[in-house]
Backbone as JSON, one array per atom type, in Angstrom:
{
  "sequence": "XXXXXXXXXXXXXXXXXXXXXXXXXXXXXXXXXXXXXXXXXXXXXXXXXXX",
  "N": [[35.03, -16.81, 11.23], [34.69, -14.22, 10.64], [33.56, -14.52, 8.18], [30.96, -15.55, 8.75], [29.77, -13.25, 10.38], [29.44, -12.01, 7.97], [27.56, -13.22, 6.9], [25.13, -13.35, 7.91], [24.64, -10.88, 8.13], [23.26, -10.29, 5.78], [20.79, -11.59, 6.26], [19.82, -10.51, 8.05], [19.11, -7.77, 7.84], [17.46, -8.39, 5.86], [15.02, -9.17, 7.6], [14.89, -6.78, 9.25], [13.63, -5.12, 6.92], [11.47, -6.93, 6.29], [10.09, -6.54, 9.08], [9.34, -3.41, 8.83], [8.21, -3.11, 6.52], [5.63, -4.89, 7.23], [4.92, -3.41, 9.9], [4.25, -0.84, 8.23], [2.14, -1.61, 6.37], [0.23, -2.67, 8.42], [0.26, 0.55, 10.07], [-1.16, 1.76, 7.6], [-3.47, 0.38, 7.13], [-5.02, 0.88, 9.39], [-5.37, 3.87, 9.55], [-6.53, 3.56, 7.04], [-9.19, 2.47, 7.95], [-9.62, 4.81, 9.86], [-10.43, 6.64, 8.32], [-12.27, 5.9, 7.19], [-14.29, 5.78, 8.63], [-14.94, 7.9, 10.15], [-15.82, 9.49, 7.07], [-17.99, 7.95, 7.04], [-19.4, 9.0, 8.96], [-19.8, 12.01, 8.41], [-21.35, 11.44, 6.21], [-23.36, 10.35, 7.06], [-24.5, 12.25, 9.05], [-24.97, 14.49, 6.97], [-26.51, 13.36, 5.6], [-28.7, 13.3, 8.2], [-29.09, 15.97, 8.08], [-29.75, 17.07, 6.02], [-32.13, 15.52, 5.39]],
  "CA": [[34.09, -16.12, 12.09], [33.86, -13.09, 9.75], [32.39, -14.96, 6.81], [29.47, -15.89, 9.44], [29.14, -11.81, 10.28], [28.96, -11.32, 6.71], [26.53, -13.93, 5.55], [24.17, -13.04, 8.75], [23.99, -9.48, 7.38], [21.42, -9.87, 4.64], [19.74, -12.2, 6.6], [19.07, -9.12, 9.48], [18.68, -6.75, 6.45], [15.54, -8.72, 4.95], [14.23, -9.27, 8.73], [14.44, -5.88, 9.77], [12.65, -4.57, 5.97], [10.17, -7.4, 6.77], [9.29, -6.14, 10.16], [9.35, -2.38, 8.54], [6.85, -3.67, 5.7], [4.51, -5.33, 8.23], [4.37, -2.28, 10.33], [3.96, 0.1, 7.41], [0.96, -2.11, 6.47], [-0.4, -2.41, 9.42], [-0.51, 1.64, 9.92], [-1.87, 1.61, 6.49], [-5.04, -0.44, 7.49], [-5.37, 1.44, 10.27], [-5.46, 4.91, 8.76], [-7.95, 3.39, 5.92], [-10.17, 2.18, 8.85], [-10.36, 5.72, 10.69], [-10.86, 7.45, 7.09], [-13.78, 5.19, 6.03], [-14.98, 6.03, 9.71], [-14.93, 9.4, 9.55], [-16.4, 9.25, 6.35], [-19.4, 7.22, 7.42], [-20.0, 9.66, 10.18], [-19.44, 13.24, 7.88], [-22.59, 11.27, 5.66], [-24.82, 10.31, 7.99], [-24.5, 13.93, 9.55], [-24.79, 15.27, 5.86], [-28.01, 12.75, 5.38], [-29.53, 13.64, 8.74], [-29.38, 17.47, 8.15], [-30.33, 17.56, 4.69], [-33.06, 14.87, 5.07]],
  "C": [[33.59, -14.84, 11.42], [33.16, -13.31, 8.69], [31.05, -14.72, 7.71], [28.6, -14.61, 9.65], [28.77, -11.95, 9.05], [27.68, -12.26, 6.16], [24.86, -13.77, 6.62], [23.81, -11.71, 8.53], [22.85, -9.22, 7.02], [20.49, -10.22, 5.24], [18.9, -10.86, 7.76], [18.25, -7.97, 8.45], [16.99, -7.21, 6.1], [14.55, -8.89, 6.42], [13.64, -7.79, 9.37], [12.92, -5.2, 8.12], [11.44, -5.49, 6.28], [9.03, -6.57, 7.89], [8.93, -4.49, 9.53], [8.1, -2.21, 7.6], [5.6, -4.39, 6.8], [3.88, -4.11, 9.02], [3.58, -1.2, 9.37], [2.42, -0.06, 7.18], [0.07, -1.67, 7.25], [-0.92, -0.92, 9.73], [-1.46, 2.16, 8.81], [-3.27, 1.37, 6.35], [-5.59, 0.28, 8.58], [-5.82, 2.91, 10.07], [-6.62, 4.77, 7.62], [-9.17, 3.39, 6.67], [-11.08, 4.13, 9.47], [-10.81, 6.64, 9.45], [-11.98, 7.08, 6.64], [-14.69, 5.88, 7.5], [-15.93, 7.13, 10.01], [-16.24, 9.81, 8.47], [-18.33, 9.01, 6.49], [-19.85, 8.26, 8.18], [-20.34, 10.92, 9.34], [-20.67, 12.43, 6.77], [-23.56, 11.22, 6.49], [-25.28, 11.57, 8.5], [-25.34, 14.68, 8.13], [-26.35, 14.54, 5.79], [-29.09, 13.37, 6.14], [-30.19, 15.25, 8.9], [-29.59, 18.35, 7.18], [-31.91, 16.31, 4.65], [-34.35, 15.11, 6.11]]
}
């Protein structure tokens, strides 16, 4: 019964870094999104008040 703890370990180990990597991602893409956003908006501004 303790082999079974031990060999279910890694397996939780690589599930939880999975889910930890997915999230990370995920804020990742999300953060690129409101930066390009941003972005877009801080030109157009910059276009419409120099053009």
């Amino acid at each position: 019964m303790l082999q079974k703890a031990r060999a279910a370990l890694p397996l939780s180990k690589i599930r939880e870094r999975a889910f930890e990597g997915a999230f990370f991602s995920v804020a990742l893409i999300a953060m690129a999104g409101w930066v390009y956003f941003i972005t877009l908006l801080l030109v157009r501004l910059f276009l419409w008040f120099f053009g």
